[in-house]
Structures are given as structure tokens and as C-alpha cells.
C-alpha positions, -999 to 999 in steps of 0.1 A, spaced: 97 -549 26 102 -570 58 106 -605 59 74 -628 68 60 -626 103 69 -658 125 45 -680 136 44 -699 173 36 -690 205 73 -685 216 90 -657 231 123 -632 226 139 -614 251 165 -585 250 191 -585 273 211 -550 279 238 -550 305 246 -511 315 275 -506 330 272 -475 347 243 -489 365 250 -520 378 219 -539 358 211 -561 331 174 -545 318 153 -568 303 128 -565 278 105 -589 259 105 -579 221 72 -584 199 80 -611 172 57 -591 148 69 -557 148 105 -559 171 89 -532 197 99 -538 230 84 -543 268 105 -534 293 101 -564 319 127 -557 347 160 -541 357 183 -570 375 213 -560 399 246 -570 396 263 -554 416 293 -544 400 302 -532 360 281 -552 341 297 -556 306 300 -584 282 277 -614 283 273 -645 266 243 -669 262 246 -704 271 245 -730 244 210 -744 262 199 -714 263 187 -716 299 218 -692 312 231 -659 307 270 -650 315 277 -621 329 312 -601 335 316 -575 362 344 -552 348 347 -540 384 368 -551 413 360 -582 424 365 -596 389 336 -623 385 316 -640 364 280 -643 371 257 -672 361 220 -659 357 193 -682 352 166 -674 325 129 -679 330 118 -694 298 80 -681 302 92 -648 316 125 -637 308 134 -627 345 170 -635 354 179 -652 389 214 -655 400 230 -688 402 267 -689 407 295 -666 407 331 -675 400 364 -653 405 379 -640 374 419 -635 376 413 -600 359 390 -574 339 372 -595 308 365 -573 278 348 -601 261 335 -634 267 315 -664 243 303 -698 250 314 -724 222 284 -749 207 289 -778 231 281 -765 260 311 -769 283 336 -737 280 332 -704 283 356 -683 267 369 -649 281 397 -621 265 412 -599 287 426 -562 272 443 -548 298 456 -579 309 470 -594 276 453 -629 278 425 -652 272 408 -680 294 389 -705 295 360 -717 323 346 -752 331 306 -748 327 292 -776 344 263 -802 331 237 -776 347 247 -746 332 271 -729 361 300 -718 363 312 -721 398 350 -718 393 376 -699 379 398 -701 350 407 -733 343 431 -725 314 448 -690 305 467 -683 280 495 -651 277 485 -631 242 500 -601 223 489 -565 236 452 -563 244 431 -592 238 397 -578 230 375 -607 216 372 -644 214 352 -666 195 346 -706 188 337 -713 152 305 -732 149 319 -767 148 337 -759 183 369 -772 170 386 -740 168 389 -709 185 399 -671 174 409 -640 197 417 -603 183 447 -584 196 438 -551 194 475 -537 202 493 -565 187 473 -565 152 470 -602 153 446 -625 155 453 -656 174 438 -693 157 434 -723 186 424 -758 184 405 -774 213 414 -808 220 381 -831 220 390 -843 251 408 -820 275 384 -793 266 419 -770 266 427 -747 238 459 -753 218 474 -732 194 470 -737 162 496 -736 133 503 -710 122 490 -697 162 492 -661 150 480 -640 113 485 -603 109 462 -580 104 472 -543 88 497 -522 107 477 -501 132 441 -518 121 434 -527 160 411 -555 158 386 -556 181 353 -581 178 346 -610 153 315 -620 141 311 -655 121 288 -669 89 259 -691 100 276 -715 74 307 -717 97 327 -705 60 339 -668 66 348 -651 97 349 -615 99 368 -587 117 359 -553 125 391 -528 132 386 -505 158 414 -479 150 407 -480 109 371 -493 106 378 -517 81 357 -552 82 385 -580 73 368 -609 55 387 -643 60 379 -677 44 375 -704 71 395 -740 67 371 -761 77 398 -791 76 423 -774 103 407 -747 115 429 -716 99 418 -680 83 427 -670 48 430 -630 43 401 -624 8 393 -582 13 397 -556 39 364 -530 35 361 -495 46 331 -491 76 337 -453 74 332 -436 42 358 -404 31 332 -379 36 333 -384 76 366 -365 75 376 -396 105 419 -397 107 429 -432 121 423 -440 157 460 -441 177 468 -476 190 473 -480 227 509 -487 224 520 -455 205 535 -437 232 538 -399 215 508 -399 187 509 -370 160 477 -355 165 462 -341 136 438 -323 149 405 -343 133 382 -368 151 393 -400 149 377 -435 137 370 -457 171 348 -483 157 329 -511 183 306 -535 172 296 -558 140 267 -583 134 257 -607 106 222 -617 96 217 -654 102 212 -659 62 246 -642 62 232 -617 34 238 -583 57 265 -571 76 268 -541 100 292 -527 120 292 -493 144 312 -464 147 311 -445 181 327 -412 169 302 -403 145 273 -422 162 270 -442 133 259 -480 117 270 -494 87 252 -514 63 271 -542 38 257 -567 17 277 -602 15 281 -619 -18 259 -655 -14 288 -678 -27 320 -655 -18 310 -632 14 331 -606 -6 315 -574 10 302 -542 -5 295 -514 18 260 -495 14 254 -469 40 254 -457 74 228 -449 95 225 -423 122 219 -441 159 223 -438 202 253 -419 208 284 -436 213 271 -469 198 289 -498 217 269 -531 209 241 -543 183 226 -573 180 204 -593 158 173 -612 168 175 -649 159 148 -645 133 173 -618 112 145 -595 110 154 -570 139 187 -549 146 187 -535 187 213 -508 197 225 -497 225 246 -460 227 270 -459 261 262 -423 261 226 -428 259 197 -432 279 176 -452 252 180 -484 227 173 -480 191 153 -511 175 151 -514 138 135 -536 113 158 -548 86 146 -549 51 145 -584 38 158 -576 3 185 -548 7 189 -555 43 183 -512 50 173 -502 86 137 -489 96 136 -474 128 108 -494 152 110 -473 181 133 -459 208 133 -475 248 146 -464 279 175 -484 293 197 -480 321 227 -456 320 260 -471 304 242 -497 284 267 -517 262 261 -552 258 232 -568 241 220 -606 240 184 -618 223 171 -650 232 141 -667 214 120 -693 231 99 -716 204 
């Protein structure tokens, strides 16, 4: 059963940056039924990969993965979703991952293969027209980094280090500090890799790229630190998946199966539903969140575009979007109000590499 249609004469676009192709597509998606219009292909001119939507919601951040190193600054037409470049700024090396926090005025970048986070100025208009203004030496492969919702604290995964790193930022400075303790540990050879957080601000949780496991964590709301509650299985038993090898292992034992090399997780907005994806076996997973506790149970996977590398949620919580690296089309599905199960809406054609995914609503 799907959740009540909206009302309003607003808008939602889909935003799909494809790396292979140099573009973000963009797409308008139907508030009723989640289908979506393909409106127009923009050029970046480089490896488009992660974006981030400004906190007015008049910008879009993009990072080109490709030599020059930059971030672009595209400006969103409200009434038609078309992007138009605005600024550019140099980026001191490949960003895997990059967030705005809530007020506005930082955007926050994580670099794997260059062991770091950093942090950019965005000015009162929305651009970012300079480069790092703060970065910060991490453990082995940085991979994500995320403000909490308050945008008092900060949180970066190191995949290679199996840590993630807690940061305050000072109210003033804008500059992150770390926090105390600075560093938690994950599992031995879990690899954490991206983070989503509770529309409540009260759990945070981590999906593991090399195990598949979602790590639930209890947020302090008085200084800002994680508390350890469960570590859940994305992958059931029966997909015969051996753990995946962590970068730093220099001779692995191969045991001959596939192994589990898990990407992407999303929470519904009434943090009921959680889902996570698994590129190996093509692959999303469906949990359900405990109202009170978060405690996770996992449901279900779901066949998807192959090589599954982002989701995202529309801001309503009533439509799931995929993109597959490997594929040539997006996967939109309607998510069941009550069990929070996935209904396929339709199949798109996107542009070749697509990865990254961002859904903006206009009222």
C-alpha cells in the first residue's frame, strides 16, 4: 500500500552524475507515481562523481574525480530543473565523497586515495570559488563524511583504517576539531564506507563495504560522540559472498568465491526503512528500524541495475531511485508505506557510469 499522494504544485528533480560520461542527467520525477522525465544531459567536463545539495537548495556540488581535481558549483532552476555552472574551485586531490552541513557555509569533502578530509568556504550566494580551506590527515582511505543535523559535529569512515573519525566544529571558525575520543573502531576488516543519519539526529548508521554489515550507533546529542548498539548482516548466508579484501592486505588468501563489496545505504525520512546495496550480487537490502531504539532487523533483498553504486530517497520517503555503474538505465521504485517493500515503477535511460544520485523537491 503506498503512502498518500502529495499535494502542491511543486516539483522534484533527479539528479544522476555518470562518470563515464562526463554529465549530470536530469530528470523531473512525477510526485504521484515516482516515473520519471528525462529533462537534460549537462557537461562537466571531467569524472563526474559525488554531489552534494546545498542547504538552500538553489546549488548542486559536483566533484570531478578526474585530473584537474575541482569542484563545480551548478545552479538549479527552481521551475525547470536545468543546471548552469557557476564556479569552479581547485581540489588538492580525488574526492570520493562530499556533504554540505545544515548551515549553509561548509562543504565537506573525504578523499580515499589520499587519506584526508576537507573542508570548503561556501559563500553567502551559494559558490564555492576556492579551495580547501581546512584539511585534515586521516587513517587509510577516507571514504565518507557527514555533519549531523544540528551541524555541531562531523563523522568520516576510514575504510582501510576501520575507524570512524568524530569532529566538532567550532561555531565560529567554521573549522573542524577533533572530538574526544577523535577516533572509534569499527570490526577488524569491516571497511566502512558511507553513513547515513536518522531524521531525528538520534542514530547514525554505517554500511561496511568489505563485510556488508550496517553498524547502528546511538548519537550523544550533548558532545557529539557515537555509541556502538548492533552490527547487522546486508548479505544473507545463502549468497555464498566470502569477505571483501581490504586495500591494505598486501598478499590476500583467495578463496576462490565472490566476494561481498557493498556501496550504498539510505534511510526513509520517518526513519522506519533502511536499505543498503551490494554490487557483487546486484542487489538491495531492505531493514526495518525499531521506532524508539533503531535496533535493525533485516527483511530482504531485491534484485536491481548491475553494479549498484548509489540510491537515493525522494524527500517525500515514498520513492527509492538506483543507479547500477554497469548499467545503462535507473531503477525507480515505490516503497510500501507499511513494510517499507520495493515496487518496481519503471526503468530510465541514463548516461554510461552513472553513480551518484541527488532528489530535490521544490514546494
Amino acid at each position: 500500500m503506498l503512502q498518500s499522494s502529495p499535494t502542491g504544485s511543486g516539483r522534484t528533480f533527479v539528479y544522476v552524475s555518470a562518470a563515464a560520461a562526463g554529465t549530470v542527467d536530469t530528470y523531473e520525477m512525477d510526485r504521484i507515481n515516482g516515473a520519471l522525465s528525462r529533462i537534460s544531459s549537462f557537461d562537466v567536463g571531467g569524472m563526474a562523481m559525488p554531489m552534494a545539495v546545498g542547504a538552500d537548495k538553489g546549488h548542486l556540488y559536483v566533484a570531478i574525480r578526474s585530473q584537474p581535481y575541482r569542484l563545480l558549483t551548478l545552479a538549479i532552476d527552481p521551475a525547470t530543473g536545468r543546471l548552469e555552472q557557476r564556479a569552479t574551485a581547485p581540489l588538492s586531490d580525488s574526492m570520493a565523497y562530499i556533504a554540505t552541513e545544515p548551515s549553509g557555509r561548509l562543504l565537506l569533502a573525504a578523499s580515499y586515495g589520499g587519506d584526508k578530509v576537507a573542508a570548503l568556504a561556501i559563500a553567502r550566494d551559494g559558490l564555492v570559488t576556492e579551495g580547501e580551506r581546512q584539511t585534515i590527515p586521516t587513517g587509510r582511505n577516507a571514504h565518507s563524511i557527514l555533519s549531523d543535523r544540528s551541524g555541531r559535529y562531523v563523522f568520516a569512515t576510514n575504510l582501510g583504517s576501520d575507524a570512524i573519525l568524530q569532529f566538532v566544529v567550532d561555531p565560529e571558525s567554521c573549522m573542524l576539531e577533533a572530538n574526544d575520543p577523535a577516533r572509534i573502531a569499527t570490526g577488524q576488516g569491516f571497511g566502512p564506507r558511507h553513513i547515513a543519519l536518522s531524521t531525528d539526529n538520534k542514530f547514525l548508521y554505517v554500511l561496511t563495504e568489505l563485510t556488508g554489515h550496517v553498524i547502528h550507533y546511538v548519537l550523544d546529542p550533548s558532545d557529539g560522540t557515537l555509541t556502538e548498539v548492533e552490527s547487522v548482516a546486508s548479505v544473507p548466508c545463502d549468497a555464498e559472498l566470502s569477505p571483501g579484501v581490504a586495500p591494505s592486505v598486501k598478499t590476500p588468501v583467495d578463496d576462490g568465491k565472490p566476494k561481498v563489496w557493498a556501496a550504498d545505504i539510505g534511510i526513509t525520512p520517518n526513519g522506519r526503512f533502511l536499505y543498503t546495496t551490494e554490487r557483487t550480487t546486484s542487489t538491495i537490502a531492505l531493514f526495518r528500524a525499531h521506532e524508539e531504539s533503531g535496533s535493525l532487523t533485516y527483511v530482504t533483498s531485491y534484485p536491481t541495475e548491475q553494479q549498484p553504486r548509489g540510491i537515493r530517497i525522494d524527500p517525500s520517503g515514498r520513492f527509492l531511485v538506483a543507479s547500477g555503474e554497469k548499467s545503462d538505465r535507473l531503477s525507480v521504485y515505490a516503497i510500501d508505506r507499511d513494510g517499507g517493500e520495493l515496487d518496481i515503477v519503471g526503468r530510465y535511460p541514463v548516461s554510461a557510469g552513472a553513480n551518484w544520485i541527488e532528489i530535490v523537491t521544490f514546494a
